[in-house]
N, C-alpha and C positions, 0 to 999 in steps of 0.2 A: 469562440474557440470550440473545437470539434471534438477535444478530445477525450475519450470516456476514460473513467476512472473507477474501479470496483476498490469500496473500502468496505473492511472487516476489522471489527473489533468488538471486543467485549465489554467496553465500557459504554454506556449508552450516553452519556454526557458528553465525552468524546468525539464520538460518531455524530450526534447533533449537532457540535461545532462546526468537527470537518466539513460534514454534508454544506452546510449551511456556508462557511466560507468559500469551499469546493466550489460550487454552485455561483455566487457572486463574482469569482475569479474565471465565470463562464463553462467553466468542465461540464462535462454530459456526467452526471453522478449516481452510481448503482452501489446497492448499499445491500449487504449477505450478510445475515445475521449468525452462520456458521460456516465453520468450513466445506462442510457436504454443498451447502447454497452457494460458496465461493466457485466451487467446483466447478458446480453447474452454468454458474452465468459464462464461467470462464471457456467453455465448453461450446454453447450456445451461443456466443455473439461474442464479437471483437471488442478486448478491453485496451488500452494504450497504457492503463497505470494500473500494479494495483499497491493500496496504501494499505496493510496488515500489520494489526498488533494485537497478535495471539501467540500460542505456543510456539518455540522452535522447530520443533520437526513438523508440523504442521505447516509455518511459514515456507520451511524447505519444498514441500511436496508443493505446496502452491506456486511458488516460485518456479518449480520446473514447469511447471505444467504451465504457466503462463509464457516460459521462455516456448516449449514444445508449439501450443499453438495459434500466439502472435508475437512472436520472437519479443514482445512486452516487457520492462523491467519491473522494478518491485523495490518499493520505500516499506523497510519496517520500523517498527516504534516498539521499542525494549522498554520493560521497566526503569534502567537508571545506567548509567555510565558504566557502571561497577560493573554490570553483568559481562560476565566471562564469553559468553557466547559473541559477544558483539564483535573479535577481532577476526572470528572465523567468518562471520557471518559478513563481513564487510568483499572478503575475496572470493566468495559464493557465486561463479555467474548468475547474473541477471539481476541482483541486487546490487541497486547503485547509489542508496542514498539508506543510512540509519541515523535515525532519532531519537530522544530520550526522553522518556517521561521527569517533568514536567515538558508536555512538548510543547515546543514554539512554530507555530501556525505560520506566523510570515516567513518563518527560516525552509519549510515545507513546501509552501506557495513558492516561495521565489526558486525553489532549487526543478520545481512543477516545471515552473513557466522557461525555466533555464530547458529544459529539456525537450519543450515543444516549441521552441521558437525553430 
């Protein structure tokens, strides 16, 4: 599979997963350990996904920025169900998949590969 993925998050256990199943499931896997680095990659070379679980307005600005320059979507990963932001954040162009910590890896993968087929 071809298709690149830029993950951002702040959990480093997390991120080691993803990367790591990411990767197995074939994805080209680029990994920003801030949002300034998201920015950048995002900026510099063509991403097809990106998987963010950071701040709100943070995810927002990346979000656009990824719509702006590879019409790209954007899977984020909230703290828990509960959070309030999640019903706004589901009708946000470009964001087309949210997740919940405890996150489930195969529920991410499959919705991945839903999207690249």
């Amino acid at each position: 599979m071809d298709a690149r993925v830029l993950l951002l998050t702040d959990f480093s256990e997390e991120l080691s997963m993803l990367t790591q199943k990411m990767k197995e499931a074939g994805y080209q896997v680029h990994v920003a350990e801030s949002a300034a680095e998201a920015a950048e990659q995002i900026k510099k070379s063509r991403k097809d996904l990106l998987i963010a679980a950071t701040d709100y307005s943070i995810a927002i600005d990346l979000t656009e920025e990824m719509h702006k320059e590879w019409q790209a979507p954007t899977f984020l990963i909230l703290a828990s169900a509960g959070d309030e932001t999640s019903a706004s954040l589901r009708k946000h162009p470009g964001i087309i998949g949210v997740f919940f910590r405890p996150l489930n890896v195969e529920k991410l993968l499959e919705r991945a590969k839903d999207l690249f087929r």
